[in-house]
Every structure is written in structure tokens, then in C-alpha cells.
C-alpha positions as CSV (number, residue, x, y, z in Angstrom):
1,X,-80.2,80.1,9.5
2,X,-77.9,79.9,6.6
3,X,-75.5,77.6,6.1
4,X,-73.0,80.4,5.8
5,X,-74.1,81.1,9.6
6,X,-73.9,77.5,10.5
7,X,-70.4,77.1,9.4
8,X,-71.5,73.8,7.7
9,X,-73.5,72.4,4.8
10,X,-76.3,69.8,5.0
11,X,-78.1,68.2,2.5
12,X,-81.9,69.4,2.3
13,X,-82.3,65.4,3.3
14,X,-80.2,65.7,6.7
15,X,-82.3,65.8,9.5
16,X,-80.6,67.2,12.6
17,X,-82.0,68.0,15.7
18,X,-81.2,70.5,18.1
19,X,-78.8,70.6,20.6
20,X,-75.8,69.1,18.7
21,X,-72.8,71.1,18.1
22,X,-71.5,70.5,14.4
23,X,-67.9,71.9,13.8
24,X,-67.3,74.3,10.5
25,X,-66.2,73.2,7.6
26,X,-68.4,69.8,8.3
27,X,-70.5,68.4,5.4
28,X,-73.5,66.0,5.7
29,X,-75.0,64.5,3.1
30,X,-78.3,62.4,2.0
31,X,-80.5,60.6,4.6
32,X,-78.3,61.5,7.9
33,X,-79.1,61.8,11.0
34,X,-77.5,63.9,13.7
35,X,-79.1,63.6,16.9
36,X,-79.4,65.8,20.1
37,X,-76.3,66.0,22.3
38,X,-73.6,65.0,19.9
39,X,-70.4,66.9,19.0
40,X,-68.7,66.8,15.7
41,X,-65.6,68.4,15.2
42,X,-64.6,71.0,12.3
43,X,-64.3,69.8,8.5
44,X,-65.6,66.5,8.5
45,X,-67.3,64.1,5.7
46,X,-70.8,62.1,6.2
47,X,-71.6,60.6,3.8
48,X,-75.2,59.8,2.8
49,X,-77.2,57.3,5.4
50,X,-75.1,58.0,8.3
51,X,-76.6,58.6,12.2
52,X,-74.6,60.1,15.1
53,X,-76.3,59.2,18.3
54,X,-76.6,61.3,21.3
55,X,-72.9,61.6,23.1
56,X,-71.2,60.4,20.1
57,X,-67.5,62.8,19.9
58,X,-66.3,63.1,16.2
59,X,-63.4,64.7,16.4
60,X,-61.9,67.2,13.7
61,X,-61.6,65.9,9.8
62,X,-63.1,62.7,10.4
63,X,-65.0,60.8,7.4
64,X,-67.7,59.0,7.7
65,X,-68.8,56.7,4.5
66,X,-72.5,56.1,3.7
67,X,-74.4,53.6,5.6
68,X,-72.4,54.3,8.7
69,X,-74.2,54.1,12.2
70,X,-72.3,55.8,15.0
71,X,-73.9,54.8,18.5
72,X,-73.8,56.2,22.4
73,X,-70.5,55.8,23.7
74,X,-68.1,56.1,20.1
75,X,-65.8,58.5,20.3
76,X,-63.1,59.0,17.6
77,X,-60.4,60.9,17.7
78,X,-59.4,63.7,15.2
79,X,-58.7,62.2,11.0
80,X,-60.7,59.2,11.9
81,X,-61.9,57.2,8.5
82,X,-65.0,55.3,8.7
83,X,-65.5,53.1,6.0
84,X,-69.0,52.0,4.5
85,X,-71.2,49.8,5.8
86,X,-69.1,49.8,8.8
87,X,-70.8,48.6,12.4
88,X,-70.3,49.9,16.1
89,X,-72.2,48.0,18.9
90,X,-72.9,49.6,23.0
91,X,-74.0,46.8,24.0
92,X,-72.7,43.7,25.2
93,X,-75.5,41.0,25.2
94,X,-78.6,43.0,23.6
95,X,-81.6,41.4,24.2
96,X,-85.0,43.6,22.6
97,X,-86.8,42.9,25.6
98,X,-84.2,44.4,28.2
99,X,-83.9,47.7,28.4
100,X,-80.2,48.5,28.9
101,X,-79.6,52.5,27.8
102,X,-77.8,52.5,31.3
103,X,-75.2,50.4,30.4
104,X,-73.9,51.4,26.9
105,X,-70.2,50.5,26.8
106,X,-67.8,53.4,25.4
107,X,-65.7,52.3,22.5
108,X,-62.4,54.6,21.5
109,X,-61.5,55.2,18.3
110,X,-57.8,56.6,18.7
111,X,-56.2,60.1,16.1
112,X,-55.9,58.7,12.2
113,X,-57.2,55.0,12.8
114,X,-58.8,53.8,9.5
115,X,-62.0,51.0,9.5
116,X,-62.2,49.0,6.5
117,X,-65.9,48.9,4.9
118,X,-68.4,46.5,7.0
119,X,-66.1,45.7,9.4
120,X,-67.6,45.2,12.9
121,X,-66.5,46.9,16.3
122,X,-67.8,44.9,19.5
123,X,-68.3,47.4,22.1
124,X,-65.6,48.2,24.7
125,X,-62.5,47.3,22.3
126,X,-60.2,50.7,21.7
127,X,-58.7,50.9,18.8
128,X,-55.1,52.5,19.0
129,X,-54.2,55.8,17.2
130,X,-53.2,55.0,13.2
131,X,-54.4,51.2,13.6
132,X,-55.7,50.2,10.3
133,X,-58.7,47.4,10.5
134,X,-59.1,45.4,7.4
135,X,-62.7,45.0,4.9
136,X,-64.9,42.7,7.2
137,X,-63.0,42.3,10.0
138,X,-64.7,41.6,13.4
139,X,-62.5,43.3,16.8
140,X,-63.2,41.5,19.8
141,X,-60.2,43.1,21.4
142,X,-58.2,46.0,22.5
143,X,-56.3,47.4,19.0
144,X,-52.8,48.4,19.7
145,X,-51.4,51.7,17.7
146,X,-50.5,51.2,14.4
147,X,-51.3,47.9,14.0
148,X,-52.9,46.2,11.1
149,X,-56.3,44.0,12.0
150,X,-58.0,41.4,9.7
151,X,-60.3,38.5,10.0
152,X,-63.3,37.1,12.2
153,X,-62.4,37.3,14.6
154,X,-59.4,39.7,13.5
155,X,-56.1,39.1,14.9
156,X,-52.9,41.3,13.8
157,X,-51.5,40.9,10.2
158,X,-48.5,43.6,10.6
159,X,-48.1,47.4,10.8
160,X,-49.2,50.4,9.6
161,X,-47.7,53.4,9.0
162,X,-49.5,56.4,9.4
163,X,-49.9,57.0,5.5
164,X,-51.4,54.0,5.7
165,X,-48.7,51.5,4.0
166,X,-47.1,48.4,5.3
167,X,-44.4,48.1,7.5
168,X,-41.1,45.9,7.2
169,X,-39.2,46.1,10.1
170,X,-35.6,44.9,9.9
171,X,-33.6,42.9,12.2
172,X,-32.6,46.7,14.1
173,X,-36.7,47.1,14.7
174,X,-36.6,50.0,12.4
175,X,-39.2,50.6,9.2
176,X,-39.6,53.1,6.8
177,X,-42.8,54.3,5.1
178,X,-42.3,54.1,1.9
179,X,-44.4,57.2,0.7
180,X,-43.3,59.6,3.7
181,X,-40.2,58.4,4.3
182,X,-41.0,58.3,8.1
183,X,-38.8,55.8,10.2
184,X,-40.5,53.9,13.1
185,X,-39.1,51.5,16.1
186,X,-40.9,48.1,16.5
187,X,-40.2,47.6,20.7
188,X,-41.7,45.2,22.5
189,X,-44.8,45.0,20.4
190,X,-45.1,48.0,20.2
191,X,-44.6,50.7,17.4
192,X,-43.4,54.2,17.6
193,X,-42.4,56.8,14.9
194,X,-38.7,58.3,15.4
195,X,-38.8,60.6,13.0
């Protein structure tokens, strides 16, 4: 089949196996490896080295950088960015001698979050829509939207705005992104855009 007929390009190198469902628009490059029974949404990036594991969900126009493993139980949301070298886990306490396929833990990636290159993502810890997780950063904990992760482990630096700049929130709890011009409300840890 063509790729004209597929709806999406792969790289002679791309090895993908049937029974995955690959959106149009979608590009995979060098090395990858899309395995049986995953879904990827409509005009999204891999880049070279990447596998998506049976039941992964990409959602639509998410990027994947190279080197990017994507394991049973990921699912990310739609305009998801992946950077390289970046690490999910499913398990919890993997041990090479116990089998545990049974007990992969499912790890939510929320709409627009961004992952800093090799920055780690233990298993079970969503990550809010638009949070932002720094280079290297290690999340051993639930993500809340918008919010700006760094460190190992990561704890929160700040907020992000959903064109991915810092935001300043005033004494009234209100910031504005500085390339948009979108307002947000900072409310009881939490953030929200108004506008």
C-alpha cells in the first residue's frame, strides 16, 4: 500500500506491525517501532529511534523526539511534546525475573503538556494538561495543569502558560502570557485561563 493510501509516511527503516491504527498526516522516521494494538492520532512527529508499545494512545499532533520509548499504559493527550531521550516506566518495582505484564500502571499525559529531553516519568504520576516538565527532571508525583516541574526529584518551580512562557501572577492572582496575551487566575493552587 502506498503511503498516499496509508494517510501517513514512514521511513523505509520504520518497522510497524499490523494491527495499529496510525492517524493521517503522521510521520515516522529512522529506526521506530510501532507495535500491534496502538493508536496514534492524525499529524504527528517520531522522530528517529522511537517505539510505541501495544495500547499506547497518541493523541492528535503530538511529537515525539528521537530516542523516545513509549510503554503499555502511556496515554497522551492531543499536542503532547516529547522531548529526546525522554523515559516512561509501567512498572513499579521491576524485577527481570518476575513477570508482571499484568500489572502495568497507566500514566496520563494530559492536552499540550511538554517533557523536557531525558526527563523521567515514574509510572502512575499524571501529568496535568499544559504542565511543562523541565531537562532531567524525575516526577514522582501527580503534575497539576500548567505547572512548571524541575529537579530529582522534581518539585514545582512556577507556571506555565500554554505558549509555554512563565507566569507572574500579581497580588489579584491574575498573569498574562507575554506572547499571547492570554490572562490566567492563580486560585487555590490552581491555574485557569480567563481569557
Amino acid at each position: 500500500m502506498s503511503e498516499k493510501e496509508k494517510g501517513y509516511q514512514a521511513h523505509e527503516t520504520a518497522v510497524i506491525d499490523e494491527g495499529c491504527t496510525i492517524g493521517a498526516g503522521t510521520h515516522i522516521w529512522h529506526f521506530s517501532h510501532i507495535m500491534t494494538g496502538c493508536i496514534i492520532g492524525e499529524n504527528c512527529n517520531l522522530g528517529q529511534n522511537v517505539v510505541v508499545s501495544p495500547g499506547v494512545v497518541l493523541g492528535k499532533n503530538v511529537k515525539v523526539q528521537n530516542n523516545v520509548s513509549i510503554y503499555t499504559g502511556v496515554i497522551c493527550e492531543d499536542d503532547v511534546f516529547l522531548g529526546p531521550s525522554m523515559v516512561f516506566t509501567n512498572i513499579v518495582n521491576p524485577r527481570s525475573a518476575v513477570v508482571r505484564k499484568e500489572q502495568y500502571v497507566k500514566t496520563l499525559v494530559g492536552k499540550g503538556a511538554s517533557i523536557g529531553a531525558n526527563a523521567t516519568i515514574i509510572c502512575g504520576n499524571n501529568l496535568g494538561p499544559y504542565s511543562f516538565i523541565g531537562a532531567g527532571a524525575v516526577i514522582t508525583k501527580e503534575v497539576k495543569a500548567y505547572a512548571l516541574m524541575a529537579g530529582n526529584p522534581a518539585r514545582q518551580a512556577g507556571w506555565m502558560s500554554e505558549y509555554g512562557h512563565r507566569l507572574e501572577f500579581g497580588d489579584d492572582g491574575i498573569a498574562t502570557c507575554r506572547e499571547s496575551g492570554e490572562k490566567y487566575r492563580l486560585e487555590n493552587g490552581q491555574v485557569s485561563k480567563i481569557s
